[in-house]
KEKE-3310 file (N, C-alpha, C; in steps of 0.2 Angstrom, whole numbers, plus 5000, padded with zeros to 4 digits):
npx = (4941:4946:4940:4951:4958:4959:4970:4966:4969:4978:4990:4994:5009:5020:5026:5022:5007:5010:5000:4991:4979:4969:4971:4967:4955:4948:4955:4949:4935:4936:4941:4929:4932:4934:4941:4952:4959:4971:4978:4965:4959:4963:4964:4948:4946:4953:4948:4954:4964:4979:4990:4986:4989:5002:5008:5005:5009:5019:5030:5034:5023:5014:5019:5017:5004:4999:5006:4997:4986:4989:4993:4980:4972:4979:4974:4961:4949:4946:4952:4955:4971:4976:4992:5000:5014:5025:5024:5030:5043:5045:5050:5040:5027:5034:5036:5023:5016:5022:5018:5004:4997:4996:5008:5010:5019:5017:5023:5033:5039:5050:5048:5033:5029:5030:5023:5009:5005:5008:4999:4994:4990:4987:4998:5010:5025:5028:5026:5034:5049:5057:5048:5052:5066:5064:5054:5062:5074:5064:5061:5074:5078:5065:5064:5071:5064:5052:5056:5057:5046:5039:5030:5026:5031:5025:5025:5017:5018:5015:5001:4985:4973:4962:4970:4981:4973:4966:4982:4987:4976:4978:4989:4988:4982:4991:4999:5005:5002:4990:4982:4968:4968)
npy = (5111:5108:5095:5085:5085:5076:5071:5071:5063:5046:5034:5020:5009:4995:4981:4964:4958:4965:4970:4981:4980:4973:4984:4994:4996:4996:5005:5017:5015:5019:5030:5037:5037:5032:5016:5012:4998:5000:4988:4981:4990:4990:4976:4976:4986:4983:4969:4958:4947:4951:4941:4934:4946:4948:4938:4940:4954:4955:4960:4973:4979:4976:4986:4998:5000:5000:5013:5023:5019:5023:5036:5042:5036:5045:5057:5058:5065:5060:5048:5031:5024:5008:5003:4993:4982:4985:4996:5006:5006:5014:5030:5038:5037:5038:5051:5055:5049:5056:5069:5070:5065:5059:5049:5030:5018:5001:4990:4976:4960:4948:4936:4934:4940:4931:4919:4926:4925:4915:4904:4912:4914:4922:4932:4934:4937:4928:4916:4905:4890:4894:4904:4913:4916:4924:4934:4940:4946:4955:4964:4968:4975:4983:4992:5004:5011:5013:5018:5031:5036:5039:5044:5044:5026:5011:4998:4981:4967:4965:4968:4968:4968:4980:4988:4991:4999:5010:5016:5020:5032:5039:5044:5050:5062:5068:5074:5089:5096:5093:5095:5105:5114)
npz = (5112:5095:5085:5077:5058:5046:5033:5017:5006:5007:5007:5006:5008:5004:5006:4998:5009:5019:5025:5019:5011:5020:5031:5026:5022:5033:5039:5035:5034:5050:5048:5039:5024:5007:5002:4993:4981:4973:4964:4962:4956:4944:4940:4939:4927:4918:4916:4917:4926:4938:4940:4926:4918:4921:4915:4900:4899:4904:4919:4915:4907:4917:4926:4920:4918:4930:4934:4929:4933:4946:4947:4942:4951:4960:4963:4970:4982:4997:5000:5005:4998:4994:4989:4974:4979:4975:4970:4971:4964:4954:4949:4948:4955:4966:4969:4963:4974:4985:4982:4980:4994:5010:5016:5021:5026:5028:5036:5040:5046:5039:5040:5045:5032:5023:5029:5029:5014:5010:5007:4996:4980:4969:4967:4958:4957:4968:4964:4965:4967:4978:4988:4999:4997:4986:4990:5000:4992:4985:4997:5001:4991:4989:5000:5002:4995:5000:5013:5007:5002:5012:5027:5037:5045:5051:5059:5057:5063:5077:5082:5085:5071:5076:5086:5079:5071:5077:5083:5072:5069:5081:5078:5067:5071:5077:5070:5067:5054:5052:5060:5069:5080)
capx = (4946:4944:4942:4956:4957:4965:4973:4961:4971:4980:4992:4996:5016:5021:5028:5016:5007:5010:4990:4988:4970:4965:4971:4965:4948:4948:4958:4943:4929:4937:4940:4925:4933:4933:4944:4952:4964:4976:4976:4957:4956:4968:4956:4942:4947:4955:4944:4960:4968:4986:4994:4985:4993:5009:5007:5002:5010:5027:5030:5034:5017:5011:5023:5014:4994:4999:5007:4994:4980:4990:4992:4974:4970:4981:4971:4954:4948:4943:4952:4965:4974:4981:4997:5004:5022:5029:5020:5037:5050:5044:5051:5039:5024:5035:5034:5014:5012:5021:5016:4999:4993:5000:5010:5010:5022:5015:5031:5031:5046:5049:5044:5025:5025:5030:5016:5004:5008:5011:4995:4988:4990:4986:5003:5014:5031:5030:5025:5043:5053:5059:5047:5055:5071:5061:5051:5067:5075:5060:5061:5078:5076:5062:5063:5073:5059:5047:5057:5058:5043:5036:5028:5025:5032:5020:5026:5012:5018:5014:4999:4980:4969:4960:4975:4984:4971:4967:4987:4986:4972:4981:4997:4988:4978:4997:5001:5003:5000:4982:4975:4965:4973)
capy = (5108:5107:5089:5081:5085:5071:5071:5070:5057:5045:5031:5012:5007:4992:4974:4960:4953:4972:4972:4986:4980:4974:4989:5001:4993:4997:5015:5020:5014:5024:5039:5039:5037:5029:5012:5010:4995:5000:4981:4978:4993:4988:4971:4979:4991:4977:4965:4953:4948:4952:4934:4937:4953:4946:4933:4942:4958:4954:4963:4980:4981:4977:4990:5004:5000:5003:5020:5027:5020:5027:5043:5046:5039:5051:5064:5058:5064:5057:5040:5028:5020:5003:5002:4985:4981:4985:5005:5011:5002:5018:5035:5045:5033:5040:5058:5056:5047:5059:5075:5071:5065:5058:5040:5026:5013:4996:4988:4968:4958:4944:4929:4937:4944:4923:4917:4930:4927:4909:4901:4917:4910:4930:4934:4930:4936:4924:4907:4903:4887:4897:4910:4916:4920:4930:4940:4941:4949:4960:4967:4973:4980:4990:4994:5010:5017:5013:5023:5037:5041:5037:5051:5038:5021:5007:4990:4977:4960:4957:4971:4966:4976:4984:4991:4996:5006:5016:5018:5026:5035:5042:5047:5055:5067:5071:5077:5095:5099:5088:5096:5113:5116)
capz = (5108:5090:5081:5071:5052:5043:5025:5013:5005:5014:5003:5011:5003:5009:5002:4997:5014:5025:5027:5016:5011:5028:5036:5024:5023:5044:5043:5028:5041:5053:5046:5035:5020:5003:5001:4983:4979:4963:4960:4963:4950:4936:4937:4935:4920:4913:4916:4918:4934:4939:4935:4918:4915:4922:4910:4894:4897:4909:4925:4915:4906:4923:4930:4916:4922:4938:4935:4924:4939:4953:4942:4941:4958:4969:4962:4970:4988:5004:5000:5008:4992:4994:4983:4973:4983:4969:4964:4975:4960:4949:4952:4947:4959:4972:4966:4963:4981:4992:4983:4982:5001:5017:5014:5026:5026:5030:5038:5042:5044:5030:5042:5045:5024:5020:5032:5024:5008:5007:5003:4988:4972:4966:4969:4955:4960:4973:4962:4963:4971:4985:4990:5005:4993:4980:4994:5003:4989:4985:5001:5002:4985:4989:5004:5001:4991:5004:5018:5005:5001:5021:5029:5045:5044:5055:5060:5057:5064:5082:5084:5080:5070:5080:5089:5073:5067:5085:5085:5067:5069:5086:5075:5062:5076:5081:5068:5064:5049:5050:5065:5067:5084)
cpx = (4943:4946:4949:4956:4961:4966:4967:4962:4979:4984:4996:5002:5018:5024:5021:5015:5008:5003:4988:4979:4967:4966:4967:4958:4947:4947:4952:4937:4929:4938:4935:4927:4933:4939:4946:4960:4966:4977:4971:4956:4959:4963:4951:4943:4950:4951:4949:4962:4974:4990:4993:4989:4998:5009:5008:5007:5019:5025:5033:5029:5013:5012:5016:5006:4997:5001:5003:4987:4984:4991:4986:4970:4973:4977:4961:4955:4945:4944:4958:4965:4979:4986:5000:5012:5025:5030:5028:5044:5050:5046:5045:5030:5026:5033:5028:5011:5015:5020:5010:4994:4998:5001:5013:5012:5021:5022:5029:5037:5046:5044:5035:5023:5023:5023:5008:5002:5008:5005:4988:4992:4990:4990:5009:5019:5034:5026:5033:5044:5054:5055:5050:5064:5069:5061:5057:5071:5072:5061:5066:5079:5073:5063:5069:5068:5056:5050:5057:5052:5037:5035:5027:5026:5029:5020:5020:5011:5016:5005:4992:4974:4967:4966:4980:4981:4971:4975:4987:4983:4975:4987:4993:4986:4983:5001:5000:4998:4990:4977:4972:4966:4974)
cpy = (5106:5100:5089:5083:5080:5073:5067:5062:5054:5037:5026:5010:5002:4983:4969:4956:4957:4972:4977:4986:4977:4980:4993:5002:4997:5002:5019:5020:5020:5030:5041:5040:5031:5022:5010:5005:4996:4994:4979:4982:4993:4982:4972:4982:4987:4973:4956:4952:4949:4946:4933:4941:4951:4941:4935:4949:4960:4959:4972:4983:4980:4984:4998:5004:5004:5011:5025:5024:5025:5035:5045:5045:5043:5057:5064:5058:5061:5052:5038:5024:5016:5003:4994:4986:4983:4994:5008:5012:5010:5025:5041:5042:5038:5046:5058:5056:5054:5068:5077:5067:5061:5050:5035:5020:5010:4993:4979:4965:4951:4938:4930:4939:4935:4922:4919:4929:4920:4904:4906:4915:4918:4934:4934:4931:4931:4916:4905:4897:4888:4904:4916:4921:4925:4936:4943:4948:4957:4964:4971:4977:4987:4993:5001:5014:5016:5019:5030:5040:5041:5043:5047:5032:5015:5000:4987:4968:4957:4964:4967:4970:4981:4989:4994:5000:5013:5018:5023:5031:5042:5044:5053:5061:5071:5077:5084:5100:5098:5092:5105:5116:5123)
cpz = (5101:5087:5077:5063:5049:5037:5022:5009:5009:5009:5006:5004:5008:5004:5004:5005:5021:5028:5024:5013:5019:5032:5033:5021:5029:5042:5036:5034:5045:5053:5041:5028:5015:5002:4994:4983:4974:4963:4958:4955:4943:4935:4935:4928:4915:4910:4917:4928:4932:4937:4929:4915:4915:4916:4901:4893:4902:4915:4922:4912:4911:4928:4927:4917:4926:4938:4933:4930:4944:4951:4943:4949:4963:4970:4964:4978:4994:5003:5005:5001:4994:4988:4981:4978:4980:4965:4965:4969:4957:4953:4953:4951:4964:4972:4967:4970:4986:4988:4983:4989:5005:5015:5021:5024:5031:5032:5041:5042:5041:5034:5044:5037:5022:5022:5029:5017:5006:5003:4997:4984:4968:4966:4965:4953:4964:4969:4959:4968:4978:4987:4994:5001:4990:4987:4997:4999:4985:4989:5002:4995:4985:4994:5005:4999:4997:5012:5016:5005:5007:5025:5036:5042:5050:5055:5061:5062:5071:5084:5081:5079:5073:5083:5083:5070:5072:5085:5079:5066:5077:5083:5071:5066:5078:5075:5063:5058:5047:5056:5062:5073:5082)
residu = (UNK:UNK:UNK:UNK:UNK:UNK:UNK:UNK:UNK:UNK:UNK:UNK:UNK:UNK:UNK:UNK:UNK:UNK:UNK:UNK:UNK:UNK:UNK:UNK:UNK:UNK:UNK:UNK:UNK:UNK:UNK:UNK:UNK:UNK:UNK:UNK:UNK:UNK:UNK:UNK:UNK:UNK:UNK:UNK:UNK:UNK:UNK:UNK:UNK:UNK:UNK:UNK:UNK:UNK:UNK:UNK:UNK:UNK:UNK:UNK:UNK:UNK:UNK:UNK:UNK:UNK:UNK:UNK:UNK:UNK:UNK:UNK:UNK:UNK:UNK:UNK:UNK:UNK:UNK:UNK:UNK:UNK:UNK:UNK:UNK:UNK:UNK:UNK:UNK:UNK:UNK:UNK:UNK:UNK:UNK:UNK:UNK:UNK:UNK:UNK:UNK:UNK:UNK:UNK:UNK:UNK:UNK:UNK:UNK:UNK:UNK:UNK:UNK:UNK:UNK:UNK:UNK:UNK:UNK:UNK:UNK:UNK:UNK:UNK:UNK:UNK:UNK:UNK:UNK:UNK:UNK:UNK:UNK:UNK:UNK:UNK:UNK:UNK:UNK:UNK:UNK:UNK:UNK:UNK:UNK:UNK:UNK:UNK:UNK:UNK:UNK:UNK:UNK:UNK:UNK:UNK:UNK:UNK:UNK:UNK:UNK:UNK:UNK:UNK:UNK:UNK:UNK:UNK:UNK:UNK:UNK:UNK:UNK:UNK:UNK:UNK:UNK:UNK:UNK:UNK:UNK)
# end
């Protein structure tokens, strides 16, 4: 029997607090590929952080980095790409993510994103009064694009690493179009 071939690229969507970099650190390890965070890389290229930006250039000049990063990384092989919570808002995000590699929707239910989410400061949707309203909010917002552009959707909240990667890594092997079967 012939090995598994996986999707060259491989693209974490998910709301702030899903584990799309903790998991996509893991599911990189294990399937030998590259890890690249579209926020981590806006800060680099910027030289700014995210609350900066938000700050200096509001949540739409936030919005336009991000599309012109995910733009350029979908088009890079052998990665998993963590996406902002937010890449989804954009039509043309979704277009780029599901036509250029396999998309995984991180899924978490609100009281695990809160808990997650509640003591990062780097987050600055959520420095609001009522966080749990905002995220709330966010969520059923997005959460239509996320199903859209979801090639596999993957509940996070009572599973621990380990087992969410080994379960991923046992979905993508199932899946047709990935093997050499």
């Amino acid at each position: 029997m012939k090995s598994a071939t996986f999707p060259s690229r491989i693209f974490l969507v998910g709301p702030m607090g899903a584990g799309k970099t903790t998991i996509g650190l893991k599911l990189a390890e294990a399937l030998d590929k590259e890890f690249i965070d579209s926020d981590q890389e806006i800060e680099q290229n910027t030289g700014a952080s995210i609350p900066l930006i938000f700050e200096l250039e509001g949540e739409e000049g936030f919005r336009e980095r991000e599309s012109r990063m995910i733009s350029r990384l979908a088009k890079t092989d052998n990665i998993i790409l963590a996406t902002g919570g937010g890449a989804v808002i954009k039509e043309e995000n979704r277009k780029i993510l599901s036509e250029n590699g396999f998309v995984i929707y991180l899924q978490a239910s609100l009281e695990k994103l809160l808990e997650r989410t509640s003591k990062d400061r780097n987050r600055p949707l959520l420095q609001h009064n009522n966080p749990k309203e905002v995220l709330a909010k966010l969520l059923a917002a997005r959460e239509p694009y996320y199903q859209e552009v979801a090639d596999l959707i993957f509940e996070t909240d009572q599973k621990p690493i380990r087992e969410i990667i080994n379960d991923i890594v046992d979905i993508l092997k199932a899946v047709p179009s990935f093997s050499n079967d």
